[in-house]
N, CA, C and O atoms as a CHARMM CRD file, in Angstrom:
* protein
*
  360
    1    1 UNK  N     16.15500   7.44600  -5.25800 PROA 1      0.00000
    2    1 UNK  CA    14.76200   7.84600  -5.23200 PROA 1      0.00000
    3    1 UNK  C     14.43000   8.30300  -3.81000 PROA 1      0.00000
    4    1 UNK  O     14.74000   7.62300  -2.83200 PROA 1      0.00000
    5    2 UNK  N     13.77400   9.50100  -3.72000 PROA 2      0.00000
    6    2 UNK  CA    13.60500   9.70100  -2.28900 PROA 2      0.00000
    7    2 UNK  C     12.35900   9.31500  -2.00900 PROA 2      0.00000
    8    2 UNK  O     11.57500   8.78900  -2.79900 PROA 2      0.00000
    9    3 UNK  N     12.13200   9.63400  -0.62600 PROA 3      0.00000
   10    3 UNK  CA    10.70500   8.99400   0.28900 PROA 3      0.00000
   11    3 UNK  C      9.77200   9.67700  -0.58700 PROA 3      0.00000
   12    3 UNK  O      8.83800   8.91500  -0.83400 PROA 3      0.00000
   13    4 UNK  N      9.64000  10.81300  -1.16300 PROA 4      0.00000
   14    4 UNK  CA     8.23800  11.69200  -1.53400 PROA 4      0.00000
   15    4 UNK  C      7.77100  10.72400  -2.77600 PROA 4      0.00000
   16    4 UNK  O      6.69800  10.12100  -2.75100 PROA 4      0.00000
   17    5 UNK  N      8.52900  10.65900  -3.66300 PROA 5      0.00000
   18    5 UNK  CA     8.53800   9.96200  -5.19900 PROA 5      0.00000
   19    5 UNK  C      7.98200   8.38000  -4.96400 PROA 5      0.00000
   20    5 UNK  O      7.13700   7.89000  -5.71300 PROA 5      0.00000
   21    6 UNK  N      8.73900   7.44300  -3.49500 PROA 6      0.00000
   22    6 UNK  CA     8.33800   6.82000  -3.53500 PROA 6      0.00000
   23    6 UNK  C      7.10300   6.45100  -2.87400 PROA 6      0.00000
   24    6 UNK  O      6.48500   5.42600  -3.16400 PROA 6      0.00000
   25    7 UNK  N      6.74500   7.27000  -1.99700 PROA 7      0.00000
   26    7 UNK  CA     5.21700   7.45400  -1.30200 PROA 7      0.00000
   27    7 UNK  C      4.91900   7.68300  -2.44900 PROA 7      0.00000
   28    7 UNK  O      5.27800   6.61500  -2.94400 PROA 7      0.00000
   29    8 UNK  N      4.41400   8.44000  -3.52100 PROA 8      0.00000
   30    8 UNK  CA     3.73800   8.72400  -4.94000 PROA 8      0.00000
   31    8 UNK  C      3.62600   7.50000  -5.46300 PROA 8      0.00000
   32    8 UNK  O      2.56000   6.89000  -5.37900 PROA 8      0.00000
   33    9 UNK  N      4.67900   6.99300  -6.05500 PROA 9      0.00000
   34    9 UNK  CA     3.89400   6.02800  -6.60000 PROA 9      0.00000
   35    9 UNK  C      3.44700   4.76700  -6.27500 PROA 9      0.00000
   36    9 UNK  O      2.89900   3.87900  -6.92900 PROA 9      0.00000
   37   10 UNK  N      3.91100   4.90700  -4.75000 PROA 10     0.00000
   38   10 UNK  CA     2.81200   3.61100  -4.10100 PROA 10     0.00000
   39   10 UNK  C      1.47600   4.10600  -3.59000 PROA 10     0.00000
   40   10 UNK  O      0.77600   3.23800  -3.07000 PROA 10     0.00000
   41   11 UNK  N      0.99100   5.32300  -3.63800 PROA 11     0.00000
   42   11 UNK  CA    -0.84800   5.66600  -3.45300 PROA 11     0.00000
   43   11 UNK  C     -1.30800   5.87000  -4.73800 PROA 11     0.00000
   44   11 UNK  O     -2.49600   5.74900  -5.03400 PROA 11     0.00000
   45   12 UNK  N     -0.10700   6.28700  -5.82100 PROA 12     0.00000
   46   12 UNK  CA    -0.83200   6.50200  -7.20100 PROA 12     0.00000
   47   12 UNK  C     -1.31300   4.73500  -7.44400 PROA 12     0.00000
   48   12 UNK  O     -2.47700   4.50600  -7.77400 PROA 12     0.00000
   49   13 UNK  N     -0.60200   3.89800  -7.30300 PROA 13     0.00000
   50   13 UNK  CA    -0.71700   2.54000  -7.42800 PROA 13     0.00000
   51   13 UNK  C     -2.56800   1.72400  -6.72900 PROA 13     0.00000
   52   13 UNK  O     -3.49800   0.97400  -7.02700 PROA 13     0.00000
   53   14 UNK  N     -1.97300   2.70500  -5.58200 PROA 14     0.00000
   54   14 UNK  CA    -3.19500   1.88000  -4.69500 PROA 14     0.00000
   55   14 UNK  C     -4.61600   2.39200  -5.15400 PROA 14     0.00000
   56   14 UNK  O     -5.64400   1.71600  -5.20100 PROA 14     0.00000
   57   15 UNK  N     -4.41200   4.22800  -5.60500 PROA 15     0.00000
   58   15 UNK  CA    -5.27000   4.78800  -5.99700 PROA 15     0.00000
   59   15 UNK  C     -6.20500   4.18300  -7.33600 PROA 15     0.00000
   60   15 UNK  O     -7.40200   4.22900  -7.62200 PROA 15     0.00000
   61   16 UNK  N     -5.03800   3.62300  -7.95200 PROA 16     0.00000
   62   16 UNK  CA    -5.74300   3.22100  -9.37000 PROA 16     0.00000
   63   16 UNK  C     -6.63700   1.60100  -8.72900 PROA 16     0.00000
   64   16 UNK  O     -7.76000   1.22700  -9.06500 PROA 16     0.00000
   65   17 UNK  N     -5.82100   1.01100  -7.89200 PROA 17     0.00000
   66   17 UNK  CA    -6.52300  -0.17900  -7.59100 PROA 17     0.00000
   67   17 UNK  C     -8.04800   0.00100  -6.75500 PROA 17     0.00000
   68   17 UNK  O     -8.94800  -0.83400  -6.67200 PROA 17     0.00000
   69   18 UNK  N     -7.99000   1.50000  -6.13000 PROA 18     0.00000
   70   18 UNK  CA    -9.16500   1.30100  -5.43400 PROA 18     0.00000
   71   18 UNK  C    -10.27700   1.76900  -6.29300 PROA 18     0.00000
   72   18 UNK  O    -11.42000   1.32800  -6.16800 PROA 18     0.00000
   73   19 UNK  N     -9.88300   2.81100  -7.30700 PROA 19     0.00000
   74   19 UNK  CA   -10.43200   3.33300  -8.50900 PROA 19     0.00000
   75   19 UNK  C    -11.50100   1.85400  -9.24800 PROA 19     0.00000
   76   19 UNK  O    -12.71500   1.74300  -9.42100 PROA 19     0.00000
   77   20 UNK  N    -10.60600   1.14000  -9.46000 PROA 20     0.00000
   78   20 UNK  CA   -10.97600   0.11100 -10.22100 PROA 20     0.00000
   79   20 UNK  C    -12.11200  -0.85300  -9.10000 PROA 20     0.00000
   80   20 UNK  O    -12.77600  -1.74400  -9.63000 PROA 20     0.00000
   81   21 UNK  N    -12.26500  -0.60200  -7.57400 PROA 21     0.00000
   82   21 UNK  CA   -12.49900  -1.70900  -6.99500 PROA 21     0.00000
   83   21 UNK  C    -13.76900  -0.65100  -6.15500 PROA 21     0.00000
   84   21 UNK  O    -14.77800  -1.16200  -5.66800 PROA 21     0.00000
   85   22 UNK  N    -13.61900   0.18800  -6.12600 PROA 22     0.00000
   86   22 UNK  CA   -14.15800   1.08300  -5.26400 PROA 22     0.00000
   87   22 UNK  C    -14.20100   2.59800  -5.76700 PROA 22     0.00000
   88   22 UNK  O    -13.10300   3.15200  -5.81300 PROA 22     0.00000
   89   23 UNK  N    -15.39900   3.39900  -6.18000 PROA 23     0.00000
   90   23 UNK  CA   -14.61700   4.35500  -6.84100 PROA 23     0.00000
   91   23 UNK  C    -14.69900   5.93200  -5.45100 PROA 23     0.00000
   92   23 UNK  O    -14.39900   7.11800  -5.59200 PROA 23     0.00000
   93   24 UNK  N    -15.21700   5.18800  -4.27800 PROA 24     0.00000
   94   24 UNK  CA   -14.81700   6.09400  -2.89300 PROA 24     0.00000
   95   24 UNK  C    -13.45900   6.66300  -2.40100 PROA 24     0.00000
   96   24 UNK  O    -12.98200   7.76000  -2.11000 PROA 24     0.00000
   97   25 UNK  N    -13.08200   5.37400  -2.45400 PROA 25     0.00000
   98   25 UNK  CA   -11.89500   5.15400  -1.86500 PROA 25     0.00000
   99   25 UNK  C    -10.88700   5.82200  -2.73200 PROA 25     0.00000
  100   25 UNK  O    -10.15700   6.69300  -2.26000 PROA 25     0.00000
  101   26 UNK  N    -10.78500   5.32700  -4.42000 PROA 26     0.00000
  102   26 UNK  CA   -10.17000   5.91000  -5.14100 PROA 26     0.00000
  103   26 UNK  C     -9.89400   7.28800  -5.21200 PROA 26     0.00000
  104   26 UNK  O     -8.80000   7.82600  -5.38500 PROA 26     0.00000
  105   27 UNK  N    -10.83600   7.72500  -5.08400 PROA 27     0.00000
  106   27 UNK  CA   -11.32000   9.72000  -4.94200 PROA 27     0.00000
  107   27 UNK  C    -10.29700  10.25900  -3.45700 PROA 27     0.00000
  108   27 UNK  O     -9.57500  11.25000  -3.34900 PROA 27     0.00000
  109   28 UNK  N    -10.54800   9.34500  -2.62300 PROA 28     0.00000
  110   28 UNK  CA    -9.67200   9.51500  -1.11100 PROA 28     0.00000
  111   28 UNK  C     -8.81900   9.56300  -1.37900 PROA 28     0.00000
  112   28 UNK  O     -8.40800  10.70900  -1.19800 PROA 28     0.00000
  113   29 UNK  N     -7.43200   8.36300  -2.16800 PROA 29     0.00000
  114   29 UNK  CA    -6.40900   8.47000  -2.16700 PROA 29     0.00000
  115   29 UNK  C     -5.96100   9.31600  -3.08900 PROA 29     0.00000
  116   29 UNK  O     -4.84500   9.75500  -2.81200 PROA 29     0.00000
  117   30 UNK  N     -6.46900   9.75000  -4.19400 PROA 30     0.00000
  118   30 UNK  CA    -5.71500  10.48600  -5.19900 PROA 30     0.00000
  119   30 UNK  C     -5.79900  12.19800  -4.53200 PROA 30     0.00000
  120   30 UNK  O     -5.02800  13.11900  -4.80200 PROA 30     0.00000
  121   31 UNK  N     -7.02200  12.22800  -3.57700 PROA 31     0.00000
  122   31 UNK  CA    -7.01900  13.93800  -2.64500 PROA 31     0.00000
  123   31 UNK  C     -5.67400  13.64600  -1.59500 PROA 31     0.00000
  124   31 UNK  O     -4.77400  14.45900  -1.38100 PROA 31     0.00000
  125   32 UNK  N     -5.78500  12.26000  -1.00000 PROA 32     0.00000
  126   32 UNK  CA    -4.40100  12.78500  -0.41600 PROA 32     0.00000
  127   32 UNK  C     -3.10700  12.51400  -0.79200 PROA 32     0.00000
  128   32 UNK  O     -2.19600  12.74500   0.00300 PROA 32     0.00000
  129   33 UNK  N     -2.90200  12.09300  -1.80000 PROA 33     0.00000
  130   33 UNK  CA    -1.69700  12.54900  -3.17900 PROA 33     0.00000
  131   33 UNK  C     -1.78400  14.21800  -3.04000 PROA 33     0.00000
  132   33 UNK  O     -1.03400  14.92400  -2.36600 PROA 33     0.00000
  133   34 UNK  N     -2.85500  14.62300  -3.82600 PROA 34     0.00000
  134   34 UNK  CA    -2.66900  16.06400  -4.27600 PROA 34     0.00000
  135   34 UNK  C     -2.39700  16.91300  -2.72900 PROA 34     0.00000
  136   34 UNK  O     -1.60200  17.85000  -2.79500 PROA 34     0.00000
  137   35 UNK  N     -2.91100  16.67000  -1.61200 PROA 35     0.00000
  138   35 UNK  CA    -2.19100  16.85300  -0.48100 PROA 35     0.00000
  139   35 UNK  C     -0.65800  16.96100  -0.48000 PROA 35     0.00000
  140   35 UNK  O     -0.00700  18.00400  -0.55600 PROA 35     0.00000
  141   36 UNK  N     -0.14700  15.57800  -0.37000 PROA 36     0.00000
  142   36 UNK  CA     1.30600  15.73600  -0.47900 PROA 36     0.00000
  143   36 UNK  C      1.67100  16.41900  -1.33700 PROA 36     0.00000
  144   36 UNK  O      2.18600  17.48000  -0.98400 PROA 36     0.00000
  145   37 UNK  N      1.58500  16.16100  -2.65500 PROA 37     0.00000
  146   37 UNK  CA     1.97900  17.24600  -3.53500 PROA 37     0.00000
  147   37 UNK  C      2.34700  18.23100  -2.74400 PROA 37     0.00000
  148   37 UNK  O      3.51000  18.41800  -2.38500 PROA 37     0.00000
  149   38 UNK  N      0.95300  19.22100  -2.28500 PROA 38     0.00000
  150   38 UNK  CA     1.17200  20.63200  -1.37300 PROA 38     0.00000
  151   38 UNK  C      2.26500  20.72900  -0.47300 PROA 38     0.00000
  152   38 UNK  O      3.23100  21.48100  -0.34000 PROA 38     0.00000
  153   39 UNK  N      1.81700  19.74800   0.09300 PROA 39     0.00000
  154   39 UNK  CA     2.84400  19.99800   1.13300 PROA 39     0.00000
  155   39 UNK  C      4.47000  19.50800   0.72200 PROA 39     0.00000
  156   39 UNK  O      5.43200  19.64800   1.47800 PROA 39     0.00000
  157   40 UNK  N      4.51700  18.97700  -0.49100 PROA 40     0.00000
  158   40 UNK  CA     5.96000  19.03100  -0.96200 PROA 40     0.00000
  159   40 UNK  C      6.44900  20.52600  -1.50900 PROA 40     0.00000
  160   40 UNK  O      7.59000  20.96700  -1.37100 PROA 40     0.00000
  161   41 UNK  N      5.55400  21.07800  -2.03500 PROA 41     0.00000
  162   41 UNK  CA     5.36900  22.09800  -2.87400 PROA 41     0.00000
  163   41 UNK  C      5.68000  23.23400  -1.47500 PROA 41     0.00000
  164   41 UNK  O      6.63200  24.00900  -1.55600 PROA 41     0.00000
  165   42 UNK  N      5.07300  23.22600  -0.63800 PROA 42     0.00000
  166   42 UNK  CA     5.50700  24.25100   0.63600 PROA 42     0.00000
  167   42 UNK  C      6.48400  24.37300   1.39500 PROA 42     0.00000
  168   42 UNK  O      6.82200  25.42600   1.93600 PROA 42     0.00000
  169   43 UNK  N      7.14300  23.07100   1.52800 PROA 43     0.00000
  170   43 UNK  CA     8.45300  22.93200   2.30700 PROA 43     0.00000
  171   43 UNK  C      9.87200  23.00200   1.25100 PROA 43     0.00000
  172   43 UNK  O     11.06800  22.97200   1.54000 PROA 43     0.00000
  173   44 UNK  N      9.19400  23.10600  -0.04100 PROA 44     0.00000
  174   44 UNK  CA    10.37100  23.79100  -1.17700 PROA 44     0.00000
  175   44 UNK  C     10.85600  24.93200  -0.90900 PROA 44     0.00000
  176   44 UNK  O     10.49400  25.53700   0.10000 PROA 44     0.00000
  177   45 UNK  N     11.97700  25.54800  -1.96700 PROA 45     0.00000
  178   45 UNK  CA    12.31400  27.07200  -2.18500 PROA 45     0.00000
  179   45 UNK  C     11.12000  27.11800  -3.10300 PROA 45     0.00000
  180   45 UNK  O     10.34600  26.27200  -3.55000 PROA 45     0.00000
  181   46 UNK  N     11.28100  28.61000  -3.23500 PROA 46     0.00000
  182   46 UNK  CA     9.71100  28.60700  -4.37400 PROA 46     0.00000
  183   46 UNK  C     11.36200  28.52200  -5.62700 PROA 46     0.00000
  184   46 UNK  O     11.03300  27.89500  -6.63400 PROA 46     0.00000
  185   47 UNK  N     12.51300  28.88200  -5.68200 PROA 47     0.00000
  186   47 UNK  CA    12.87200  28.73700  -6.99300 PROA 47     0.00000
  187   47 UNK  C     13.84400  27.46700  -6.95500 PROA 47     0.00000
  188   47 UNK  O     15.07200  27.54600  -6.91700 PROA 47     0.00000
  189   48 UNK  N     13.11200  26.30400  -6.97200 PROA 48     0.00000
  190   48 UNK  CA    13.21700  25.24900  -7.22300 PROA 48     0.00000
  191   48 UNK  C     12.41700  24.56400  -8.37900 PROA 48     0.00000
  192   48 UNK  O     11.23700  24.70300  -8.69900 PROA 48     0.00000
  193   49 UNK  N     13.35300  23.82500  -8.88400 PROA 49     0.00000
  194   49 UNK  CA    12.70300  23.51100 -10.59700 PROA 49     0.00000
  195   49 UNK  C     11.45600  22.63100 -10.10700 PROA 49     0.00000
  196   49 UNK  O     10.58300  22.63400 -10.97500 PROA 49     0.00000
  197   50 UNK  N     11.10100  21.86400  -8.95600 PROA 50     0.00000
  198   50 UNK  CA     9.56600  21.31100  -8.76100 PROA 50     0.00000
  199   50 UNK  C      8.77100  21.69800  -7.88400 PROA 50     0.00000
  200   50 UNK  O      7.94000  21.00400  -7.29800 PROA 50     0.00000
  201   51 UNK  N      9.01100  22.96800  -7.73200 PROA 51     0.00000
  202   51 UNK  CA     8.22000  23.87400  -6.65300 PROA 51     0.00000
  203   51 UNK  C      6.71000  23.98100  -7.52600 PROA 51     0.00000
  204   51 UNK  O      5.57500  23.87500  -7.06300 PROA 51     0.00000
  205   52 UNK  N      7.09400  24.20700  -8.81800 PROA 52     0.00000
  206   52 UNK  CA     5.90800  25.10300  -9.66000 PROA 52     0.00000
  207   52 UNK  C      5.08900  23.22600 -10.04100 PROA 52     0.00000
  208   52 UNK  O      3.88200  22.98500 -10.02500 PROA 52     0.00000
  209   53 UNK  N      5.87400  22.51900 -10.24900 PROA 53     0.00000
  210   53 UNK  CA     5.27300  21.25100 -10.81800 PROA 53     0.00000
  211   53 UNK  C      4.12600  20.78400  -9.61300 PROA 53     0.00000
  212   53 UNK  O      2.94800  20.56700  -9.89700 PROA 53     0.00000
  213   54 UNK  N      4.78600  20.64800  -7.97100 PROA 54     0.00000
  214   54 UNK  CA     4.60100  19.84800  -7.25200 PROA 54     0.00000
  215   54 UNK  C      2.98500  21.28500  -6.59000 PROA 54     0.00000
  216   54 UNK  O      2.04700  21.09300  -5.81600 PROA 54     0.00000
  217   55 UNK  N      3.32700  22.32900  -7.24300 PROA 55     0.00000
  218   55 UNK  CA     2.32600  22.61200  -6.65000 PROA 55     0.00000
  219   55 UNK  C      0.93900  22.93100  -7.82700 PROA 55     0.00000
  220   55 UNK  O     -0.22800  23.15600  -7.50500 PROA 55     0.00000
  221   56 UNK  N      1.34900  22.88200  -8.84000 PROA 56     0.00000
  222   56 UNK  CA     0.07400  22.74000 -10.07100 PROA 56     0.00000
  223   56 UNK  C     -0.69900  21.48600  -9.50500 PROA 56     0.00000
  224   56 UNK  O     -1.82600  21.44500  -9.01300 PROA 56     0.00000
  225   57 UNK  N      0.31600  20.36400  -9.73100 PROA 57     0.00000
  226   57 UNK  CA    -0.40900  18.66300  -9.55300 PROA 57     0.00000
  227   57 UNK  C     -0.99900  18.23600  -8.71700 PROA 57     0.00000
  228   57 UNK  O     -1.73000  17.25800  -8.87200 PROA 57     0.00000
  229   58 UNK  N     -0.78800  19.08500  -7.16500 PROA 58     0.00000
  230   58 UNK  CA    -1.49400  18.86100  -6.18400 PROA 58     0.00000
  231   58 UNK  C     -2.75100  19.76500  -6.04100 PROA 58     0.00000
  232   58 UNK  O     -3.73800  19.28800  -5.48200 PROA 58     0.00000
  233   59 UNK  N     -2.78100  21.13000  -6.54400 PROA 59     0.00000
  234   59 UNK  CA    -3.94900  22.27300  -6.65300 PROA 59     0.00000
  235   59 UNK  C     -5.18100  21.45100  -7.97200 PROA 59     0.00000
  236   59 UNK  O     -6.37100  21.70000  -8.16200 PROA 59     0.00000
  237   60 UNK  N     -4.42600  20.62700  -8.54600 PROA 60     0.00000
  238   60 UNK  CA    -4.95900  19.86900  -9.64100 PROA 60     0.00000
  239   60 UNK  C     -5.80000  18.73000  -9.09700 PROA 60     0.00000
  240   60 UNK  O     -6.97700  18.59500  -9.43000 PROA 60     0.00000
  241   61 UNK  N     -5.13200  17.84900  -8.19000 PROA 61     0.00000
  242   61 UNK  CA    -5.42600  16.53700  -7.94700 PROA 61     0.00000
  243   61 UNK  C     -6.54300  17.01500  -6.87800 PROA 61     0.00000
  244   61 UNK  O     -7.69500  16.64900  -6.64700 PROA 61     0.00000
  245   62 UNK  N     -5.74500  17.92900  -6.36800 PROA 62     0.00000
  246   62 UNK  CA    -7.30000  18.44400  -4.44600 PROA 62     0.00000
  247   62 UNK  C     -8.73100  19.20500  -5.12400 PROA 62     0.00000
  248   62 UNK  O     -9.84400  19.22000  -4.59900 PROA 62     0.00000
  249   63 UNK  N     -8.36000  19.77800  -6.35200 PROA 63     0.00000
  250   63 UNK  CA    -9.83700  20.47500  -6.93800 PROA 63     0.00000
  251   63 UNK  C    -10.72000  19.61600  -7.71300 PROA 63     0.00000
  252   63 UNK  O    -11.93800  19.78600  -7.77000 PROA 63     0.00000
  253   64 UNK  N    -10.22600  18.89700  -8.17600 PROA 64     0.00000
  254   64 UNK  CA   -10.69800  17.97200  -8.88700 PROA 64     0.00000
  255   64 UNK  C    -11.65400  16.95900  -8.12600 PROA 64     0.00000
  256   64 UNK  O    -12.81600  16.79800  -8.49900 PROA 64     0.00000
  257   65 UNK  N    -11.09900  16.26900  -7.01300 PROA 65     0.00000
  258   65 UNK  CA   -11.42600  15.29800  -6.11700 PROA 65     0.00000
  259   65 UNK  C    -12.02600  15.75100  -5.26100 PROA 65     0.00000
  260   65 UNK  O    -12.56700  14.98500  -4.46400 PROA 65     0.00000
  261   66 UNK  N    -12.15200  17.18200  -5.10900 PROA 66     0.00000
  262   66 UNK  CA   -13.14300  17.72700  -3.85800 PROA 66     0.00000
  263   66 UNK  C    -14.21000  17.97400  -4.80200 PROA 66     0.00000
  264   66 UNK  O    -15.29200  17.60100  -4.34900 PROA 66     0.00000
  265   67 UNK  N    -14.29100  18.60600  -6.26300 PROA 67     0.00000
  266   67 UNK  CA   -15.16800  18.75100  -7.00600 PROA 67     0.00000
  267   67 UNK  C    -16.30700  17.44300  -7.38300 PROA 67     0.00000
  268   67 UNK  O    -17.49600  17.47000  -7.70000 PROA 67     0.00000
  269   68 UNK  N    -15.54000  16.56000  -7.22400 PROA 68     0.00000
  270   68 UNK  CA   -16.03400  15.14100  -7.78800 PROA 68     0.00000
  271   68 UNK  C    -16.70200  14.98500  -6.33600 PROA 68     0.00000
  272   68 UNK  O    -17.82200  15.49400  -6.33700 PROA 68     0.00000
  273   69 UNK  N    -16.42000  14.55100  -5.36600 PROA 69     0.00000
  274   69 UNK  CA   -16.97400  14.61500  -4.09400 PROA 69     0.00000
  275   69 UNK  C    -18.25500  15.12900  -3.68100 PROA 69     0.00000
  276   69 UNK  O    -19.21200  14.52500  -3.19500 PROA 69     0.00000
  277   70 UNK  N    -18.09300  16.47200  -3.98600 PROA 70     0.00000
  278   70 UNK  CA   -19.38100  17.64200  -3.99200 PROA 70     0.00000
  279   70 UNK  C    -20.22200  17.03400  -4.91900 PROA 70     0.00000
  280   70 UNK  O    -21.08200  16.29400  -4.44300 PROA 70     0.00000
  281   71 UNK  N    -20.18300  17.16700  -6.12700 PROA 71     0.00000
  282   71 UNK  CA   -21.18100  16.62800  -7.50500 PROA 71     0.00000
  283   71 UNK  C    -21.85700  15.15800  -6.95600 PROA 71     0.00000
  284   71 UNK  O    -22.99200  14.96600  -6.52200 PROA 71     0.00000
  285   72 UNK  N    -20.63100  14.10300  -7.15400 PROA 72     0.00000
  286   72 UNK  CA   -21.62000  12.50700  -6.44900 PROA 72     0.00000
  287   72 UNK  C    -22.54200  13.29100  -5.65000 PROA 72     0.00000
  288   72 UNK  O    -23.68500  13.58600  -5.99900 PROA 72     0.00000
  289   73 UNK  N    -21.75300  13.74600  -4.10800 PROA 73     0.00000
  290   73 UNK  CA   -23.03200  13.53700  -3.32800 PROA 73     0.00000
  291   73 UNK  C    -24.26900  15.10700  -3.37900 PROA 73     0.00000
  292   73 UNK  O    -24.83100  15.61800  -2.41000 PROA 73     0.00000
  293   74 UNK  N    -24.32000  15.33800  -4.19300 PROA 74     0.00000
  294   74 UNK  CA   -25.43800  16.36200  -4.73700 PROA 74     0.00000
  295   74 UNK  C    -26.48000  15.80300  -5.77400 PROA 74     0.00000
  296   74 UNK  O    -27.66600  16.11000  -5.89800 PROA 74     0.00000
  297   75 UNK  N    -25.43000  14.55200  -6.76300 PROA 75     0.00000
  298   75 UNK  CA   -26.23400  13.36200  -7.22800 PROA 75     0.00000
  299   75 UNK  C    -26.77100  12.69400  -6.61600 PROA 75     0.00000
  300   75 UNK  O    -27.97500  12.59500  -6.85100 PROA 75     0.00000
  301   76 UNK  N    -26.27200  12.00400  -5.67900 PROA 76     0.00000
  302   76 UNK  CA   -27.09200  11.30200  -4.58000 PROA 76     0.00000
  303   76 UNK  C    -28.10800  11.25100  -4.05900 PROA 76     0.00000
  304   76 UNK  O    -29.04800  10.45800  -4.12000 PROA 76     0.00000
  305   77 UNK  N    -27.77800  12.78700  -3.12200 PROA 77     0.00000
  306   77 UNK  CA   -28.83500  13.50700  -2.44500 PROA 77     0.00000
  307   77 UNK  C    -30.20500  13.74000  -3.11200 PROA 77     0.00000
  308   77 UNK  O    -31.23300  13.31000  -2.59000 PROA 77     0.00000
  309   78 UNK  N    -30.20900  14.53200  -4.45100 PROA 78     0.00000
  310   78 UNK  CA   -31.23700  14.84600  -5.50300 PROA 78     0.00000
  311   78 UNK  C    -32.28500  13.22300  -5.72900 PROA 78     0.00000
  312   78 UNK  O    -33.46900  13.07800  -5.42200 PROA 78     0.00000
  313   79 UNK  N    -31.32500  12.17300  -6.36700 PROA 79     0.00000
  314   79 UNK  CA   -31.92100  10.92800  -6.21100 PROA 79     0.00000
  315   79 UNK  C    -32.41100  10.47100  -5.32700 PROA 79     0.00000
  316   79 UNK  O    -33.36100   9.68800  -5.33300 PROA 79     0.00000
  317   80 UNK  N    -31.71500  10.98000  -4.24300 PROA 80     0.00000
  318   80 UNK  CA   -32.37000  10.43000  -2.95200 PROA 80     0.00000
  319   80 UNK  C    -33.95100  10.67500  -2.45200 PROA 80     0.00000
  320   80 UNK  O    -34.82800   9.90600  -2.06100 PROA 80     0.00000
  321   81 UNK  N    -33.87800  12.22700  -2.66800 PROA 81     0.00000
  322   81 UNK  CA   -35.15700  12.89100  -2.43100 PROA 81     0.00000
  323   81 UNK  C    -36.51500  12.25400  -3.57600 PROA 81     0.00000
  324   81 UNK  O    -37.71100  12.05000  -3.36700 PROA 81     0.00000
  325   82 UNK  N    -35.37500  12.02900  -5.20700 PROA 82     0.00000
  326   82 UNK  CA   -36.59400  11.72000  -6.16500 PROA 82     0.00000
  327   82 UNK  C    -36.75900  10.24400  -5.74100 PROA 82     0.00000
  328   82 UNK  O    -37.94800   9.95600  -5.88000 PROA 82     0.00000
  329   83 UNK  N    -36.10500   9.27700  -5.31800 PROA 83     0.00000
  330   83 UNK  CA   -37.22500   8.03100  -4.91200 PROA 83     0.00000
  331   83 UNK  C    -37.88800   8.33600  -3.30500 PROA 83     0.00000
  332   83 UNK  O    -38.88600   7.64200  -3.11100 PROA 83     0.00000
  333   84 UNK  N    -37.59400   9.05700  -2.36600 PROA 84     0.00000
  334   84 UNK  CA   -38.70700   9.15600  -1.36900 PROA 84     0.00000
  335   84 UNK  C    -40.04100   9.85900  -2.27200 PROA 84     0.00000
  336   84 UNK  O    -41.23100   9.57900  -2.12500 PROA 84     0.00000
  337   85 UNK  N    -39.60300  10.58300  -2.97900 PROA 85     0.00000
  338   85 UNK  CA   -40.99200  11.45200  -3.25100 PROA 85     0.00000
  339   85 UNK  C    -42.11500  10.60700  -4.70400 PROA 85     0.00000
  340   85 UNK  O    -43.10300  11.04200  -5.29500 PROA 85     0.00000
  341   86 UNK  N    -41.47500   9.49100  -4.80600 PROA 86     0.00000
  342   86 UNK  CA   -41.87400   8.34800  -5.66700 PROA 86     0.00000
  343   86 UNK  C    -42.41400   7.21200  -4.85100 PROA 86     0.00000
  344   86 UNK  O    -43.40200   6.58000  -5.22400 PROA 86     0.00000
  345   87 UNK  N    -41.78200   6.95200  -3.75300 PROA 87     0.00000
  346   87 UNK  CA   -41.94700   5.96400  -3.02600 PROA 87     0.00000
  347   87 UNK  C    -43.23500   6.37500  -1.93700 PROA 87     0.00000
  348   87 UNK  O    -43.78200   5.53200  -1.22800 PROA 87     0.00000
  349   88 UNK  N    -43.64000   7.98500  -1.95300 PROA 88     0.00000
  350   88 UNK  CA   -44.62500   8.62500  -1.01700 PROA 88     0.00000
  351   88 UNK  C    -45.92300   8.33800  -2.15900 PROA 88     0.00000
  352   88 UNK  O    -47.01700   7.86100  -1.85700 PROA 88     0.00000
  353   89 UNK  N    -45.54900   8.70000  -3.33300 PROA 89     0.00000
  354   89 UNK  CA   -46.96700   8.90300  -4.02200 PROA 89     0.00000
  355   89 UNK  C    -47.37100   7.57100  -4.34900 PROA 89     0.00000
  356   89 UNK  O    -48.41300   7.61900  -5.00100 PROA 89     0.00000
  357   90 UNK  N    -47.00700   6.50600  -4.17800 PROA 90     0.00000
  358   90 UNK  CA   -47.46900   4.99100  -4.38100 PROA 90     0.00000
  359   90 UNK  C    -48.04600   4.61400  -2.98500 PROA 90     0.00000
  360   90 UNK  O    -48.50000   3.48800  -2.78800 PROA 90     0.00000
């Protein structure tokens, strides 16, 4: 087993634990999974049989988790504004 596979599934591991405990943190580790991914995916040949895998899963894991990122804190923010502007008219 090499270092990449086994870095994977010790943040996929931690990822799910922080998921479950924290869902910040969780979002952190699974973006810098899909990171590595990339950067496994770049220091490949491109015609290598996990060139195409290592770089779907990481374009997968970084859009996703930056998407989720953006949305919470646009949820947030919006809530944020609707209890000041609740908390002004009382």
């Amino acid at each position: 087993m090499n270092k990449f596979k086994l870095l994977d599934i010790i943040l996929t591991v931690i990822g799910i634990y922080f998921l479950i405990i924290s869902n910040m943190l969780g979002g952190v580790v699974f973006f810098i999974i899909g990171l590595l991914h990339l950067y496994q995916a770049a220091t490949e040949e491109q015609t290598s049989s996990n060139y195409k895998l290592n770089l779907w899963v990481g374009m997968f894991l970084v859009i996703v988790t930056f998407s989720g990122f953006a949305a919470e804190s646009y949820i947030t923010q919006s809530l944020q504004e609707s209890y000041e502007r609740n908390e002004s008219s009382t």
